[in-house]
C-alpha positions in Angstrom: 86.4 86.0 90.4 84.2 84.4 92.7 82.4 87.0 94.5 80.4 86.3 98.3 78.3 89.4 99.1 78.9 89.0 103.0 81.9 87.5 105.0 84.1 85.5 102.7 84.3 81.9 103.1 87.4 80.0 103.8 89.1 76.6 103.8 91.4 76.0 105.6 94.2 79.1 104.9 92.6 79.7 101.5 89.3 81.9 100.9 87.4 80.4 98.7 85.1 83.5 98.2 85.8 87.5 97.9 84.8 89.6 100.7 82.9 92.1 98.9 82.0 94.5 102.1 85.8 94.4 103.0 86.9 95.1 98.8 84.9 97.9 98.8 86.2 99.8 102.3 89.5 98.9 100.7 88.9 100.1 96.9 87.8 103.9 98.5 91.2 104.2 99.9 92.5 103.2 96.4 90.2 106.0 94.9 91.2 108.3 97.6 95.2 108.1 97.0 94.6 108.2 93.8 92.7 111.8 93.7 95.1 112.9 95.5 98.5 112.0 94.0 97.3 113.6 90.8 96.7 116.7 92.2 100.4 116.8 92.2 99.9 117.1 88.3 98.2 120.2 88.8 100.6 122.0 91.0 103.5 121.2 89.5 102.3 123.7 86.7 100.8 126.0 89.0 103.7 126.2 91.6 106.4 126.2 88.8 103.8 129.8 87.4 103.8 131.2 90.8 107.3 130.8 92.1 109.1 130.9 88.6 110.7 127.5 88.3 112.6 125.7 85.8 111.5 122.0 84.9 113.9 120.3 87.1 112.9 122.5 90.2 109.1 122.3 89.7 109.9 118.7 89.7 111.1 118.7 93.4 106.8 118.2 93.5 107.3 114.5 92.5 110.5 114.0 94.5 109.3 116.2 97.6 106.0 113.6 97.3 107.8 110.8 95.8 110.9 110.0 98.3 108.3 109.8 101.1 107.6 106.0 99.9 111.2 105.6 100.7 111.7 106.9 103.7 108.4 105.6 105.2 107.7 102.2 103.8 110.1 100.3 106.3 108.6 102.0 109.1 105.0 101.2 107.6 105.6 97.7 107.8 107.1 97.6 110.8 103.7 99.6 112.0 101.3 96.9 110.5 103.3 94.0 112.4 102.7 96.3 115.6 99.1 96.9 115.5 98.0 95.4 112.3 96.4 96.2 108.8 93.2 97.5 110.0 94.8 100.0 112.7 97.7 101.2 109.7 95.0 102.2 107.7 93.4 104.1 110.3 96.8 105.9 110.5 97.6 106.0 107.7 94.4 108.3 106.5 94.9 110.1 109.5 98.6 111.3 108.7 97.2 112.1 105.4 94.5 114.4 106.5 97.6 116.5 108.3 99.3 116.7 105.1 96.3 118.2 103.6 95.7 120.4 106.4 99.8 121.4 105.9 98.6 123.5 102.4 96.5 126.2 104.4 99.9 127.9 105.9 102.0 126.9 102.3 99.4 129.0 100.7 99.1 131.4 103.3 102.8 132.1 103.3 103.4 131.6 99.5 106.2 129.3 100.7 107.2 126.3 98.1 109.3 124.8 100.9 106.2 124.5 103.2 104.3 123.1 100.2 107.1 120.3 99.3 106.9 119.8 103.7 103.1 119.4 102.9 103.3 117.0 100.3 106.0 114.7 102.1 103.5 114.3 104.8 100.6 113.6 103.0 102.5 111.1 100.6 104.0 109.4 104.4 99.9 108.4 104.9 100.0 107.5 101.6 102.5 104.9 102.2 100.6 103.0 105.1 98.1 102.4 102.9 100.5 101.4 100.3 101.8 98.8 102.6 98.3 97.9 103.8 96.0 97.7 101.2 97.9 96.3 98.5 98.4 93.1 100.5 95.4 92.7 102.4 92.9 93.3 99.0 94.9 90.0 97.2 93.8 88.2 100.4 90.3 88.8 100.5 89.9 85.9 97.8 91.4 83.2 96.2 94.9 83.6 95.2 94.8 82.3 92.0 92.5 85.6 90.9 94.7 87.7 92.9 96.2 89.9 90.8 92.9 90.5 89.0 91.5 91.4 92.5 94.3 94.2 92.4 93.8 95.3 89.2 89.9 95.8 89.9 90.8 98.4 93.2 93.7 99.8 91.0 90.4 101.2 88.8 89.3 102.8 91.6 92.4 104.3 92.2 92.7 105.1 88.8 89.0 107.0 88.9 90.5 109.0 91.2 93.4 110.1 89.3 91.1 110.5 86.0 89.0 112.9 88.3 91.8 114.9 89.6 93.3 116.6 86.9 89.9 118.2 85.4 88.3 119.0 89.2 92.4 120.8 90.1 92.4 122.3 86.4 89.0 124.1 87.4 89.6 125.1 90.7 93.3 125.3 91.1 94.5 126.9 87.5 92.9 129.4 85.5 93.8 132.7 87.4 94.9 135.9 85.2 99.0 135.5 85.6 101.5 138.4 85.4 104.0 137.9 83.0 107.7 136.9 84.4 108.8 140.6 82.7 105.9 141.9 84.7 106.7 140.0 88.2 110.4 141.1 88.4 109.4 145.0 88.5 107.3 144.3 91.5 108.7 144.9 95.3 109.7 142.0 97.4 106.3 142.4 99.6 104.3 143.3 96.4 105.7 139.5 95.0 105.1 137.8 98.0 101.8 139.3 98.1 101.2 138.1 94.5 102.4 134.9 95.0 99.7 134.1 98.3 97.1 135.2 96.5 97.6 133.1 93.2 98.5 129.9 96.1 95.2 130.8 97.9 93.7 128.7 94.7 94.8 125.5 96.7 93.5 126.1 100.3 89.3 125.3 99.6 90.8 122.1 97.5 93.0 120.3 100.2 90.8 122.2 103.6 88.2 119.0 102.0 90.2 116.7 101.2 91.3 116.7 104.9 88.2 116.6 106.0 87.4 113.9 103.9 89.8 112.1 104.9 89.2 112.2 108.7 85.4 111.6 108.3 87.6 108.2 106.4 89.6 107.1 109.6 86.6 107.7 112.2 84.5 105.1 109.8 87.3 102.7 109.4 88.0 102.8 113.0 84.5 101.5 113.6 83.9 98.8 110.9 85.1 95.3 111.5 87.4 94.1 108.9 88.2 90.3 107.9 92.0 89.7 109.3 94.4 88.9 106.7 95.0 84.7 105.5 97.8 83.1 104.8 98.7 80.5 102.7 102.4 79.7 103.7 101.3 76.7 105.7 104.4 75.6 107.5 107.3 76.9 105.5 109.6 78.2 108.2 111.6 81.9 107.5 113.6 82.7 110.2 116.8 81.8 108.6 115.2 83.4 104.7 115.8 87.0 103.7 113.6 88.8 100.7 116.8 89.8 98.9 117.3 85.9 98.1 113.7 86.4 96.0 115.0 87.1 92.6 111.6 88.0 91.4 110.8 90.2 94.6 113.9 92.0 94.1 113.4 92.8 90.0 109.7 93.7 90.8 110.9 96.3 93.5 113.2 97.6 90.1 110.3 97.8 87.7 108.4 99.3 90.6 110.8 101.6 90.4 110.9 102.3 86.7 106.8 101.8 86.3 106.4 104.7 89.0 109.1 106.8 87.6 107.9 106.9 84.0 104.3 107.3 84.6 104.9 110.6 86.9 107.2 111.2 84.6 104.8 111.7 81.8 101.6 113.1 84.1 103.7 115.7 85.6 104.4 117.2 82.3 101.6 116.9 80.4 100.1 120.3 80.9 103.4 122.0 79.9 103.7 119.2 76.9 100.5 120.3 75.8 101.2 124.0 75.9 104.5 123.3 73.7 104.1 125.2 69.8 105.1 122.1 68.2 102.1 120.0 70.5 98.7 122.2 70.4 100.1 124.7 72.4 96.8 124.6 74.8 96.5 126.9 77.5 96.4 125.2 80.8 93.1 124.9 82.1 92.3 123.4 79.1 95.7 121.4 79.0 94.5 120.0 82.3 91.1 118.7 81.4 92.9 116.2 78.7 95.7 115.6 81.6 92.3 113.5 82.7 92.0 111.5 79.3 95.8 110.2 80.2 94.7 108.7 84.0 91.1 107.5 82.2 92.8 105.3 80.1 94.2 103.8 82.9 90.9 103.6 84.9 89.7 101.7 81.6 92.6 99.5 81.6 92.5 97.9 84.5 88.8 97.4 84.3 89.5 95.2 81.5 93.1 93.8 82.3 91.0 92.7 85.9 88.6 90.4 83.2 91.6 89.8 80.7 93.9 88.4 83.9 91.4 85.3 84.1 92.4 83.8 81.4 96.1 85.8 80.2 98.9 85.1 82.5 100.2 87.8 84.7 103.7 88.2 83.5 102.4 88.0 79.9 100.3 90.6 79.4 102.9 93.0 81.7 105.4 92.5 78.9 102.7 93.5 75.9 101.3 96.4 77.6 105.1 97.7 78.7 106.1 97.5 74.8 102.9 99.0 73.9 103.7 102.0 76.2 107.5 102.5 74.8 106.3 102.5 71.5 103.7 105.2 71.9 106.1 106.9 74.3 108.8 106.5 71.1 106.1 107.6 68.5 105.1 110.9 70.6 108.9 112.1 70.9 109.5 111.8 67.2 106.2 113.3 66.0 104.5 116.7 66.3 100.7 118.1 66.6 97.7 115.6 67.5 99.7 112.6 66.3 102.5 113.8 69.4 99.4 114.0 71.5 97.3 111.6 71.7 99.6 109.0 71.4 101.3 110.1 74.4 97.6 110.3 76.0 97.3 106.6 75.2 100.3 105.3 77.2 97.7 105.6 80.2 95.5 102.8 78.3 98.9 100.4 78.7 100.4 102.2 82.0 96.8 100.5 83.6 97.9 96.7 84.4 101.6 97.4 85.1 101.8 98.2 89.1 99.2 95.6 90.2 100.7 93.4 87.8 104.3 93.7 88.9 103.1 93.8 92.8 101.7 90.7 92.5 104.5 89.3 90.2 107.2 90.5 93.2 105.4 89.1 95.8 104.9 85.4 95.0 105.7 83.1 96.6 107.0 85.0 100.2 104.8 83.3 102.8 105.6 85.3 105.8 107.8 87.5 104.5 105.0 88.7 102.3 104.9 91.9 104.5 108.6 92.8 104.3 108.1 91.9 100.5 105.4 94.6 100.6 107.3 97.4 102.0 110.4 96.7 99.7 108.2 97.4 96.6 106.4 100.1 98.3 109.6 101.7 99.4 110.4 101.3 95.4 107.9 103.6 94.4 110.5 106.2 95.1 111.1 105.9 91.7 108.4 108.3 91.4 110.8 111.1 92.7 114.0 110.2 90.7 113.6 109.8 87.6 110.8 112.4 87.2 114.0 114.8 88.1 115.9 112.9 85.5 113.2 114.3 83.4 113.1 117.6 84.3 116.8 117.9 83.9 117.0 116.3 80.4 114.1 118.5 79.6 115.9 122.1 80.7 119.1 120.7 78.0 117.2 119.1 75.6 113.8 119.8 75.5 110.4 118.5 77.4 109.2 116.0 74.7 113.1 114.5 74.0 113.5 114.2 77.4 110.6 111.4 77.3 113.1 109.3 75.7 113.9 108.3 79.5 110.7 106.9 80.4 110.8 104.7 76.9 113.5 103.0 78.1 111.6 102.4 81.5 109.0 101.1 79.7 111.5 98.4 77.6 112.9 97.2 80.5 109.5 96.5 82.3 108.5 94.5 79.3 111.2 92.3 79.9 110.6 91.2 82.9 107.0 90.6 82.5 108.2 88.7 79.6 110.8 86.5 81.4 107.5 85.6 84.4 105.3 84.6 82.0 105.4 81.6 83.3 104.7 82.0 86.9 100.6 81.1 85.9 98.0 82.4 85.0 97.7 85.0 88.2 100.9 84.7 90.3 99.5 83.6 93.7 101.5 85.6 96.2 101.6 84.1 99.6 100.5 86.5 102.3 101.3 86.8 105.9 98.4 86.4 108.3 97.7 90.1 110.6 
């Protein structure tokens, strides 16, 4: 990747040159969603403690979360053709910080409705910057190493999420816990009361990340940013429509699937690991391996941004997606460390997938490339439900059966990474200019 350590150069509607000071205001964002989205993997345990949930409800984290990238991603797009990318990102931290700030009264009130409220907002941010970054950091280069541009912030992101899980084990889990025998023989005000004081764990936690994340927006707002480049030239769309994309449209359903199977997995990975037939680890300890699973994908796309210079996108999509069903297939039918670590080591092959199948759904859009954007973002719904697949299939059948449903996520994502192999060596999606 050709790298310019001030204002990248450009020819024409091509940059010749990555903007480095513009990749790395971007790549924080990626590290900052990132934390934050698997701190869901810590709750889910610790709400589902506190509030005495079965899998499928404690799930309502992921969809609560999840369905926000619906509901919002249309609207995001719509906001970045209004004022722009740099402005949307601005917002976009902004909304977040209230989302964060939402958890002081949740804990306050022990109420798991204001948390899931809490969570929807903070994932809304999460979606302008979903719509925004994705986009803008595979056009501060040249296209052809696009998708390893994306890869490189996804390592960032995926930092974050490495980061998460042991920093939310230690300050979030680990209180002494009544017994459920021993909560139902308390009074109604005596469980409430139990209940905000074991939710109190999250206020310190999410009170920084909100400030954090404003001290983020005020510096954005300041800084100068590059606008985005397109290389449509004169293609007209006004009379095209993304669903006539077949690859846009098939990369929105492995979105989808990609999303679904990996929250799938994280969210239950504390419990999974507390199973007898696993290791049957408490969870604070549970949680600090939780961090191997997201640090595989850190390394991942660290080296999938090197490997994607010479291995073409849709290629390497389709071996690391069978690479992930198979381990995902080995876990379910084993038992102890085998059971474990092999499900720890779908993270290794989860790590290429999204950027991969971003940049593989949005080639070849032009000016549509924004409307692409918020179709795949809005896809990441997935996220919210199949993880409640999950959780139901894992109240009849069992936690670590019930990962039969990401497996078959994971199959079908090879295929279509399989069937784009040969849209080059890094598909060069064609972006819409701010």
């Amino acid at each position: 990747m050709a790298i310019s350590t001030g204002t990248a150069m450009s020819t024409g509607n091509q940059r010749t040159t990555t903007d480095v000071r513009a990749m790395s205001i971007a790549t924080t964002l990626f590290f900052m969603w990132g934390f934050l989205t698997c701190l869901n993997d810590i709750l889910i345990p610790h709400l589902k403690a506190i509030f005495e949930l079965n899998y499928r409800q404690a799930f309502m984290v992921q969809v609560a979360f999840f369905f926000s990238y619906f509901v919002f991603a249309l609207p995001s797009g719509k906001l970045v053709d209004w004022i722009g990318y740099q402005k949307s990102m601005v917002t976009g931290l902004a909304v977040m910080a209230a989302g964060a700030l939402l958890f002081l009264p949740a804990a306050s009130t022990a109420s798991f409705v204001l948390f899931l409220a809490a969570l929807a907002t903070l994932a809304a941010g999460m979606t302008v910057l979903q719509v925004t970054a994705n986009p803008y950091v595979t056009s501060l280069g040249p296209a052809r190493t696009a998708s390893s541009r994306l890869n490189f912030s996804q390592a960032f992101n995926s930092l974050g999420t490495t980061i998460a899980p042991y920093l939310g084990g230690v300050l979030i889990l680990g209180a002494a816990w009544l017994t459920s025998a021993q909560m139902n023989t308390l009074s109604a005000s005596a469980l409430q009361a139990y209940r905000a004081q074991q939710a109190s764990s999250v206020r310190m936690p999410y009170l920084g990340l909100a400030m954090v994340l404003l001290l983020l927006a005020a510096a954005l707002a300041v800084v100068k940013l590059p606008p985005m480049i397109t290389n449509a030239g004169s293609r007209d769309t006004t009379s095209d429509s993304i669903w006539r994309h077949h690859w846009l449209v098939m990369g929105a359903v492995c979105i989808f699937l990609y999303v679904g199977a990996e929250v799938s997995i994280g969210s239950g990975l504390v419990n999974y690991f507390g199973l007898p037939q696993i290791k049957a680890l408490d969870e604070v300890t549970a949680a600090k391996y939780v961090s191997l699973y997201w640090g595989g994908a850190m390394i991942g796309r660290f080296i999938g941004s090197a490997i994607l210079q010479r291995v073409r996108t849709g290629m390497l999509l389709g071996i690391v997606a069978s690479m992930a069903a198979l381990l995902v297939l080995t876990s379910v039918g084993s038992r102890g460390s085998i059971a474990m670590w092999s499900i720890l080591a779908v993270g290794l092959f989860n790590s290429v997938m999204f950027s991969n199948i971003f940049t593989l759904g949005l080639h070849g859009l032009g000016e549509l490339t924004s409307k692409g954007s918020s179709l795949l973002v809005m896809a990441i719904v997935g996220g919210a439900l199949i993880p409640l697949a999950v959780g139901a299939m894992a109240d009849r059948i069992g936690l670590q059966h019930s990962l039969l449903l990401p497996a078959i996520c994971y199959i079908i994502i090879a295929a279509f990474g399989f069937a784009a192999r040969n849209l080059g060596a890094a598909a060069e999606p064609v972006l819409a200019a701010e």
